[in-house]
C-alpha positions in Angstrom: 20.3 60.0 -67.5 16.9 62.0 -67.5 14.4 61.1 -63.9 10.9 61.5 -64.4 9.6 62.4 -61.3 7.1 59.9 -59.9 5.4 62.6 -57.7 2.7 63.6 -59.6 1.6 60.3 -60.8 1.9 59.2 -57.5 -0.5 61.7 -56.2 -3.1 61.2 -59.2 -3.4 57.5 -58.9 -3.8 57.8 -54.9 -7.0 60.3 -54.9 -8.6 58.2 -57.8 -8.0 54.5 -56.5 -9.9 56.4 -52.8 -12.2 58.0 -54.5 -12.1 61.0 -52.7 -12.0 64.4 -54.2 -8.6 66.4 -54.2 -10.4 69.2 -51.7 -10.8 65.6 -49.3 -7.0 64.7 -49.8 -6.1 68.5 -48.9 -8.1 69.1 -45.9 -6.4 65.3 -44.5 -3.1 66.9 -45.7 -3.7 70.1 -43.9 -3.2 72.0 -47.4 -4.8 73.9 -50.0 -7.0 72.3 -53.1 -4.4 74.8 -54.7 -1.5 72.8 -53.0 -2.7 69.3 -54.1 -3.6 70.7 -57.8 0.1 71.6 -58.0 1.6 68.5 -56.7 -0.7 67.0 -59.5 0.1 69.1 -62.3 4.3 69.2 -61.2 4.7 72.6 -60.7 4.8 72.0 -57.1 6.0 69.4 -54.7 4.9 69.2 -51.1 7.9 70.5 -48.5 9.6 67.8 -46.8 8.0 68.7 -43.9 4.8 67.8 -44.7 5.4 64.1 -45.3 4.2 62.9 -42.1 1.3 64.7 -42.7 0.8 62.9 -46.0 2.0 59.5 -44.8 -1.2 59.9 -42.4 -3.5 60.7 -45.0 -2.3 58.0 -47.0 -2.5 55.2 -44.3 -6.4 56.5 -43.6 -7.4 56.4 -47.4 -5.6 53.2 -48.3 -6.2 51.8 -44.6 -2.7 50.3 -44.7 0.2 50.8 -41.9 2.6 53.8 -41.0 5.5 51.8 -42.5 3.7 50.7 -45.8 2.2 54.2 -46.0 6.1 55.8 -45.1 7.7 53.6 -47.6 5.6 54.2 -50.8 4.9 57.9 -50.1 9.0 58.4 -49.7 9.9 55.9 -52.6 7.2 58.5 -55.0 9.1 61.7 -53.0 12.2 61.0 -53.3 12.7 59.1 -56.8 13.5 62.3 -58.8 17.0 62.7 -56.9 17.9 59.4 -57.7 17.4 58.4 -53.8 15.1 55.0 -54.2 
């Protein structure tokens, strides 16, 4: 069975529904633009280690709580290994 990974998607659709730019979604990440243009493009995905970091960002640009944040940022993450 072939998994599409939901990652980059994911990543696409959050910056354009919060209108903010990608360079606005890095510096609340605490990457590079580069960074983010990879997760976007799927030649990159963020090390696990930087979800918290992203969970934040999300909760500030969707203005929705830690666990709403955790759930759909891990659900996008981890959907390629057949996880969620």
């Amino acid at each position: 069975m072939q998994v599409t990974d939901k990652w980059p998607a994911y990543m696409a659709n959050l910056i354009k529904e919060a209108e903010i730019t990608q360079q606005d979604f890095a510096t609340l990440c605490g990457v590079t633009p580069g960074a983010i243009s990879q997760w976007l493009s799927g030649k990159r995905r963020p090390n696990i280690s930087l979800l918290k970091k992203i969970i934040t960002a999300v909760m500030q640009v969707k203005k929705i709580s830690r666990a709403k944040a955790t759930k759909e940022v891990c659900k996008a993450y981890l959907f390629e290994y057949g996880i969620v």
